[in-house]
C-alpha positions as CSV (number, residue, x, y, z in Angstrom):
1,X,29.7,5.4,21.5
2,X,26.0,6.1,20.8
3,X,24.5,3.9,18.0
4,X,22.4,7.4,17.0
5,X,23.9,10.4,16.0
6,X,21.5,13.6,17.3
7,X,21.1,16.1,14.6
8,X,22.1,19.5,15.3
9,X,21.5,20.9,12.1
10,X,18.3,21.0,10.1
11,X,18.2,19.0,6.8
12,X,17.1,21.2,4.1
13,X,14.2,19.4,2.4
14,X,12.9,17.1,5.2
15,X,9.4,18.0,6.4
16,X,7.8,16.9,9.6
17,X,4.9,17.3,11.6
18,X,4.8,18.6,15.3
19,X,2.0,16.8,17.4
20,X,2.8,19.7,19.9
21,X,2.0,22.5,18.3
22,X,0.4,21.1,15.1
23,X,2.4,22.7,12.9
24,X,4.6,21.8,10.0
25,X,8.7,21.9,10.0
26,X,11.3,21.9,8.0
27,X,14.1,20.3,9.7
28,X,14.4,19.1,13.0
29,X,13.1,21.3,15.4
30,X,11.3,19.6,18.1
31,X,11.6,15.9,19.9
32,X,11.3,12.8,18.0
33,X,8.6,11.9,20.2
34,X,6.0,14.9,19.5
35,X,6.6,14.8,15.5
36,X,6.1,12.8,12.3
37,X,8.3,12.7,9.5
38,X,10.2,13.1,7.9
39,X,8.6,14.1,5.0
40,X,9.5,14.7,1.3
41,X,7.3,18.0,0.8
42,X,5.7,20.7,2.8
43,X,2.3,19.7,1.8
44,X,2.9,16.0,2.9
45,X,3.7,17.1,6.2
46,X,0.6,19.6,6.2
47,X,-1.7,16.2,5.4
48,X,-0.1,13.8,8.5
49,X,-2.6,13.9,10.5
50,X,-5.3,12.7,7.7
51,X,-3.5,10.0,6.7
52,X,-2.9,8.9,10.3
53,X,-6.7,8.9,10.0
54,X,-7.0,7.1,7.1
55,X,-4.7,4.1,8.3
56,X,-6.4,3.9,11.8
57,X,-9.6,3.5,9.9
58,X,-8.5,1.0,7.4
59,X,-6.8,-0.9,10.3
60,X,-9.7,-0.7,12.9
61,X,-11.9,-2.2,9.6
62,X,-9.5,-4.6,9.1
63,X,-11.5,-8.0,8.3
64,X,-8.0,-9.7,9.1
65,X,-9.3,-8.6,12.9
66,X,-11.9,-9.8,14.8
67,X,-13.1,-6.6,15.6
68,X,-11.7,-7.4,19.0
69,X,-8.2,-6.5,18.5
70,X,-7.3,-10.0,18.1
71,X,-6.0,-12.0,15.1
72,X,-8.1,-14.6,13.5
């Protein structure tokens, strides 16, 4: 018995991004591994690559880090 369930049918409402064609979808359309999500609206969605950004930066600045990619 598989311990995941695959989708066959899009969930209304569920927003994601594709990394492959960098676009936005509702539903699931394309492979877990090229897409982001889900998200709650559209416009989320359309802003997943900025704040993939934004959280690289704030963990590459991370004064938790020594800059090195180590702890400490």
């Amino acid at each position: 018995m598989a311990l995941f369930k695959k989708r066959t049918e899009p969930k209304a409402g569920e927003w994601y991004y594709c990394l492959q064609h960098k676009t936005v979808e509702e539903g699931v359309q394309c492979p877990a591994k090229n897409r982001f999500g889900p998200y709650a609206s559209r416009t989320a969605a359309e802003h997943a690559m900025e704040k993939v950004r934004e959280r690289n930066e704030e963990w590459d600045n991370d004064p938790a880090w020594g800059g090195d990619g180590s702890a400490g």
